[in-house]
MARLO-283650 format. One record per residue (C-alpha): residue in three letters; x, z, y. Coordinates in steps of 0.001 Angstrom, whole numbers, padded with zeros to 6 digits, always signed. Layout:
# MARLO-283650
ALAXZY/...
***
This chain:
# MARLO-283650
UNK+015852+009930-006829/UNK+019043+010756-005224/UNK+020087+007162-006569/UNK+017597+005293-004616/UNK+018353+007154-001061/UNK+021843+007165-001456/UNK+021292+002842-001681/UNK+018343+002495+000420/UNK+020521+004383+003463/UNK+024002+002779+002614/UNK+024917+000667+005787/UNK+024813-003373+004503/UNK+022908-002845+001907/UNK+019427-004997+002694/UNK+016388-005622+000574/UNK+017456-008752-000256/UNK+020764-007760-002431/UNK+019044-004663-003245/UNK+016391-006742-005095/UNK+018996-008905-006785/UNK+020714-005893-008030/UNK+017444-004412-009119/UNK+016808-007599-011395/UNK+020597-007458-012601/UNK+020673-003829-013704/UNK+017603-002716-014376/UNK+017219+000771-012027/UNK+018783+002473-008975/UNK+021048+004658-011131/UNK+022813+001487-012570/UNK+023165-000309-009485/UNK+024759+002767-007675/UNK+027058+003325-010637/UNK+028205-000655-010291/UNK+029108-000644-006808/UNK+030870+002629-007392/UNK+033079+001132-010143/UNK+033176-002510-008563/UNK+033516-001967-004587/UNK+035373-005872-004475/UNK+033319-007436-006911/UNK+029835-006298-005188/UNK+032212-008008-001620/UNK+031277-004547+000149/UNK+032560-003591+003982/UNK+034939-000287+004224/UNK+031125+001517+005735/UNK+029211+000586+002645/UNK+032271+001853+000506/UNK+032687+005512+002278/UNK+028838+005920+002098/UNK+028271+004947-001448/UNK+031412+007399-002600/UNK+030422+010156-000358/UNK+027073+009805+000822/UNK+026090+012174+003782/UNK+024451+015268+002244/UNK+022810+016307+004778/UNK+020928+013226+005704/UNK+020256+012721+001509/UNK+018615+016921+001314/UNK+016547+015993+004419/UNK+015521+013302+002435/UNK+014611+015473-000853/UNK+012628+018026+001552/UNK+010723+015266+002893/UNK+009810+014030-000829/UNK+008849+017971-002355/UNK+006347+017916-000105/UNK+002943+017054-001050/UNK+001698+013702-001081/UNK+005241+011878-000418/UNK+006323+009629-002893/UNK+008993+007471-003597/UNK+008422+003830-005005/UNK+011092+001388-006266/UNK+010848-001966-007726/UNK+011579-000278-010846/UNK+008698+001815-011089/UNK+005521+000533-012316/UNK+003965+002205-009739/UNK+005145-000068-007484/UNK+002432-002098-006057/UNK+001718-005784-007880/UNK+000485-007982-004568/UNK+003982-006691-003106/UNK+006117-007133-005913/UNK+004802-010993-006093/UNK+006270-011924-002869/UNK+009965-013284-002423/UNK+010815-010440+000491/UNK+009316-007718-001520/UNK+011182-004735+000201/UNK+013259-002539-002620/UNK+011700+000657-002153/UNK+008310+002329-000117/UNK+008326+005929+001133/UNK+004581+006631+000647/UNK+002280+009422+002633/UNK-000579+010261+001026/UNK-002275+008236-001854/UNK+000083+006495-003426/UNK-002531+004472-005861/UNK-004324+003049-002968/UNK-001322+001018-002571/UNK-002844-000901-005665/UNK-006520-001076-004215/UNK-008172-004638-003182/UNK-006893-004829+000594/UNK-007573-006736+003350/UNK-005119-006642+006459/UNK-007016-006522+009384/UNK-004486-007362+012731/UNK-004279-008535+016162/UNK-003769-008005+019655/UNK-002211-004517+021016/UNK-004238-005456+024153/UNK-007479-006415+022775/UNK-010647-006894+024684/UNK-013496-004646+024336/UNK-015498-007477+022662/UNK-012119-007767+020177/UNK-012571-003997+019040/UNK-016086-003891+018816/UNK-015556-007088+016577/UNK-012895-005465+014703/UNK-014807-002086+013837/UNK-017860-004120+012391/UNK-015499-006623+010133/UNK-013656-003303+009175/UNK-016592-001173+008474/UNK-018363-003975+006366/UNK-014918-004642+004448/UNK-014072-001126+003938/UNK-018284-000593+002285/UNK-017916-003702+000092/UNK-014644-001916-001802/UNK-011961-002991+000136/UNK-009188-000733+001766/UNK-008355-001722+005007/UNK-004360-002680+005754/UNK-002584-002749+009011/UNK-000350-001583+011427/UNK-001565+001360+013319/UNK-000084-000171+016519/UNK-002497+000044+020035/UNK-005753-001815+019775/UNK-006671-004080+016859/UNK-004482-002104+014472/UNK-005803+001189+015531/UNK-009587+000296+016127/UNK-009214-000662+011943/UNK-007329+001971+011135/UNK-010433+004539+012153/UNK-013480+002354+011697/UNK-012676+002218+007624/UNK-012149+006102+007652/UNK-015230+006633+009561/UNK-017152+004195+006848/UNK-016024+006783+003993/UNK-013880+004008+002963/UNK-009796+003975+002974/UNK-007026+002123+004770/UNK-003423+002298+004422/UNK-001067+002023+007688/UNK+002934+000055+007284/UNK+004995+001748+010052/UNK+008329+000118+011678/UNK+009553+003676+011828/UNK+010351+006182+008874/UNK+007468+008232+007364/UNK+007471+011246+009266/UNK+007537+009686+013066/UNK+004228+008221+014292/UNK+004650+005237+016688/UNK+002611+004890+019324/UNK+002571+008379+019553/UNK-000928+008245+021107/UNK-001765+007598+017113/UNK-000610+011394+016212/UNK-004308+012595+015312/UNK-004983+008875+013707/UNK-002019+009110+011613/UNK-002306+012779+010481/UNK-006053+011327+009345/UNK-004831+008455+007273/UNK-002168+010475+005440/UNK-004682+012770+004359/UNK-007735+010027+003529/UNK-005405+007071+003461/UNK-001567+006262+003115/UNK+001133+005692+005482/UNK+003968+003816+004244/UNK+007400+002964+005160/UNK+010391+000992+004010/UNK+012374+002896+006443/UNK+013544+006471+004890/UNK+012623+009563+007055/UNK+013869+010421+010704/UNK+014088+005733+011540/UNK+013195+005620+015153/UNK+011436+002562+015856/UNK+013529-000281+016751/UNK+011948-004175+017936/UNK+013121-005743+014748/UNK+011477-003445+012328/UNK+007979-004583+013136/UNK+008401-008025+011562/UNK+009702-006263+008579/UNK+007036-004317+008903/UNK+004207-007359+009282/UNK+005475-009128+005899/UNK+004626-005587+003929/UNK+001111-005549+005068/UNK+000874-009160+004615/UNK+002475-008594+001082/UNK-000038-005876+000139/UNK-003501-007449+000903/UNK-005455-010167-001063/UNK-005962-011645+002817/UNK-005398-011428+006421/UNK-007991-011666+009012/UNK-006726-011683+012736/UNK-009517-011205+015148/UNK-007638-011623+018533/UNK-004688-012954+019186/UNK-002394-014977+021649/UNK-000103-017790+021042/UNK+003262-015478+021246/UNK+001156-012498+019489/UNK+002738-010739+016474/UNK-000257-010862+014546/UNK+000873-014562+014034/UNK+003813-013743+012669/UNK+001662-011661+009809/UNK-000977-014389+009429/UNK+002032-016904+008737/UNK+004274-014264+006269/UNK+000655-014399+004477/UNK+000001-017851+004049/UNK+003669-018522+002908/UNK+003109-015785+000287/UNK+000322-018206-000776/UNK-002666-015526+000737/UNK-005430-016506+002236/UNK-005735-016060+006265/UNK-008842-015452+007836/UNK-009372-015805+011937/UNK-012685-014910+014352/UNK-013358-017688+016802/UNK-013794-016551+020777/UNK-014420-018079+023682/UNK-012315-021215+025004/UNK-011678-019221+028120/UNK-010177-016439+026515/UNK-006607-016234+026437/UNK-006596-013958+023155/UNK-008934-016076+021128/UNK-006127-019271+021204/UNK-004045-018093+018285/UNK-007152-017204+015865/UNK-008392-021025+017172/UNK-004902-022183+016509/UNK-005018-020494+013153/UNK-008213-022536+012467/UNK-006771-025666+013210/UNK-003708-024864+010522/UNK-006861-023933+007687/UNK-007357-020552+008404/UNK-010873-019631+007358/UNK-013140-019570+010121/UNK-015253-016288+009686/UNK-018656-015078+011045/UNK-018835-012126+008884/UNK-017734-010058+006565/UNK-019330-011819+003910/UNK-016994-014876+004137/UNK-014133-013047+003603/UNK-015650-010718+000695/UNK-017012-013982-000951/UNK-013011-015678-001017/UNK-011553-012153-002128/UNK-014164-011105-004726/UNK-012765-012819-007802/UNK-008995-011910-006910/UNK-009927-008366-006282/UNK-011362-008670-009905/UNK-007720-010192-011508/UNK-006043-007085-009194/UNK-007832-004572-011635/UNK-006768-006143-014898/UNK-003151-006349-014327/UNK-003547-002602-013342/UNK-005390-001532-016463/UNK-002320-003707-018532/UNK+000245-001542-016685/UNK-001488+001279-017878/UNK-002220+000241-021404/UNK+001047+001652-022659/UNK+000076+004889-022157/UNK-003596+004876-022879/UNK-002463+003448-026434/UNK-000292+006510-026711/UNK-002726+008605-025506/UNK-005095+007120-028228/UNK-003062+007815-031276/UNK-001865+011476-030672/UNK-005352+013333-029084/UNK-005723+016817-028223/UNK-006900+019061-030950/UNK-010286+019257-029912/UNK-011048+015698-029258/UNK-012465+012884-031847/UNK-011542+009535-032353/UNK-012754+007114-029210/UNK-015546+005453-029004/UNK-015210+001488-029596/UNK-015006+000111-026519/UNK-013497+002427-024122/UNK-009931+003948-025018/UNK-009635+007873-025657/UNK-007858+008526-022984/UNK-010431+007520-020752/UNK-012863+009170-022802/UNK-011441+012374-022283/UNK-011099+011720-018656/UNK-014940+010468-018426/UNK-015609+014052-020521/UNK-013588+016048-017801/UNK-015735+014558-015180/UNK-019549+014979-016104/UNK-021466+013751-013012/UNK-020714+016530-010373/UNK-017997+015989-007917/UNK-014411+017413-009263/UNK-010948+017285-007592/UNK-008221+015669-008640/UNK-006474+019314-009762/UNK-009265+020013-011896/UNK-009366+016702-013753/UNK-005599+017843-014638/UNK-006205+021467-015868/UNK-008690+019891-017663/UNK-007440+016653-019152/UNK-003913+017554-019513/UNK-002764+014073-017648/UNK-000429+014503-014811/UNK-001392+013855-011076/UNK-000052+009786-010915/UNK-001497+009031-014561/UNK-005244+010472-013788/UNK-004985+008459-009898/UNK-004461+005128-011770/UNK-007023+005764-014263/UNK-009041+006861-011541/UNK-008549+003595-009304/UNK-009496+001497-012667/UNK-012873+003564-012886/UNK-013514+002621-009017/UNK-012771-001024-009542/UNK-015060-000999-012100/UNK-017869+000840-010166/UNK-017802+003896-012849/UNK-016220+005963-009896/UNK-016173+007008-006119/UNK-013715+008852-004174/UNK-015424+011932-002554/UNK-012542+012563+000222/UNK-010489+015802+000010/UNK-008453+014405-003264/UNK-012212+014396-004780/UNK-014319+012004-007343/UNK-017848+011383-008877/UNK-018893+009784-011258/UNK-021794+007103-010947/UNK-024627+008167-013346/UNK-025466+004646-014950/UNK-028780+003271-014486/UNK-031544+001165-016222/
***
């Protein structure tokens, strides 16, 4: 761990040659080693040599307190954690700090943006499209900025369904700070997440970083207000060059925040009415999001499978014994997520991924609170 924030915080090194030495070395621990040994060959400035050789250990502990609390996570590109819809895109960042629930970061999404000075007729708009999107599975991605961002933000919590906010600061700063009592919500029911290590102020160039992570992260982006110069633009345009799809809500011709969602149109953004026209598009990739989870996972439910507990029988054709023994641990009543370990024996990021497969497959809801139910099957 101390690998990955002694890179992600070293002056000149970006994303970009982060990535590349990600795909040349294999982990965080290699690539610090190789700059270490090979400060002319790696072409680094005299900042990015004192930092890598003695790293400031004060800034790196703050760091490590910020990560032993709960719910904060770490995720490189060399975890398998690390979100697939993200890792597919050419500007993937190298690392996410993560508040909250980390798995949702492999959920279905749909990034729902637009103006910070939306019309009353924009938010309304926004909290029906969010509530209906949120109720048909999806988790609901954006950037907790003023208006659009927000009004999505808290109509997908208040739907009992989940949505995940990308910050331009570090984890632990909430920006606007108007959002303090949003963003305390989300990390508990959602996820806030950052490429930006603790303590980043915000800064005007971090919020088009920002708007290529949430892009990066959801199936599609639907902008429901928006002007010509808006920064939602910017987001609907990272997403189409990632090859996603881009959604945009018609408004009136004398409205000054409907002419990027019309100019969106013209470009072959989908034209929605409803809800429905985006969860008809997304359906079948949602689908294809679930099986490459349940291959990550395979690994370990074929390990699981050949050395069972002591009290536990071969599995069932069909269904593998891990998730046997997980489906056991789980009856019908609701259970939290600390129980399922005491009684399974899996640790905490194992049983949420097997957890998120169940829910894609409608064998499973999230409860809130960290707790799930089964779905008692029915004739």
């Amino acid at each position: 761990m101390e690998a990955w924030l002694t890179l992600l915080r070293a002056p000149a090194l970006g994303p970009s040659r982060l990535r590349s030495l990600l795909a040349r070395f294999g982990d965080a621990g290699r690539v610090l080693g190789f700059l270490r040994a090979n400060p002319a060959a790696a072409e680094l400035d005299e900042d990015s040599r004192r930092w890598l050789d003695a790293p400031d250990r004060a800034l790196i502990e703050a760091d490590l307190a910020w990560l032993a609390q709960p719910g904060h996570h770490l995720i490189g590109l060399d975890d398998t954690a690390y979100p697939a819809m993200l890792r597919d895109t050419a500007s993937a960042p190298a690392a996410l700090f993560v508040d909250g629930e980390a798995s949702l970061l492999w959920m279905p999404q749909v990034a729902v943006v637009g103006s910070r000075s939306a019309s009353s007729n924009g938010l309304a708009t926004t909290r029906r499209f969010s509530r209906a999107l949120a109720q048909a599975g999806f988790t609901i991605t954006s950037g907790m900025a003023d208006g659009i961002d927000g009004a999505a933000h808290a109509a997908a919590l208040d739907a009992g369904g989940r949505t995940i906010a990308v910050l331009g600061t570090g984890p632990d700063l909430v920006y606007p700070r108007k959002h303090r009592e949003l963003a305390a919500r989300i990390a508990a029911e959602g996820a806030l997440v950052s490429e930006f290590p603790p303590g980043t102020s915000a800064r005007a160039d971090h919020f088009p970083r920002r708007n290529r992570i949430i892009a990066g992260l959801a199936l599609g982006t639907l902008v429901v207000e928006a002007g010509l110069k808006s920064g939602s633009l910017i987001t609907a345009r990272q997403a189409n060059e990632q090859g996603r799809d881009v959604f945009a809500i018609p408004g009136s011709i004398n409205n000054p925040l409907a002419r990027g969602c019309h100019q969106l149109i013209r470009d072959g953004a989908v034209l929605c009415e409803s809800a429905d026209d985006i969860v008809s598009v997304l359906a079948a990739q949602a689908s294809a999001l679930g099986d490459r989870l349940r291959c990550v996972l395979r690994p370990l439910q074929q390990a699981e499978a050949e050395f069972p507990g002591p009290d536990e029988s071969p599995a069932p054709a069909g269904r593998d014994a891990v998730y046997q023994r997980l489906i056991a641990a789980m009856g019908f009543d609701e259970v939290h997520l600390d129980m399922l370990v005491a009684q399974t024996g899996l640790d905490v990021a194992t049983l949420s991924s097997m957890l998120l497969v169940l829910e894609l497959e409608g064998e499973v809801v999230a409860a809130g609170g960290g707790s799930y139910q089964r779905i008692a099957a029915t004739d």
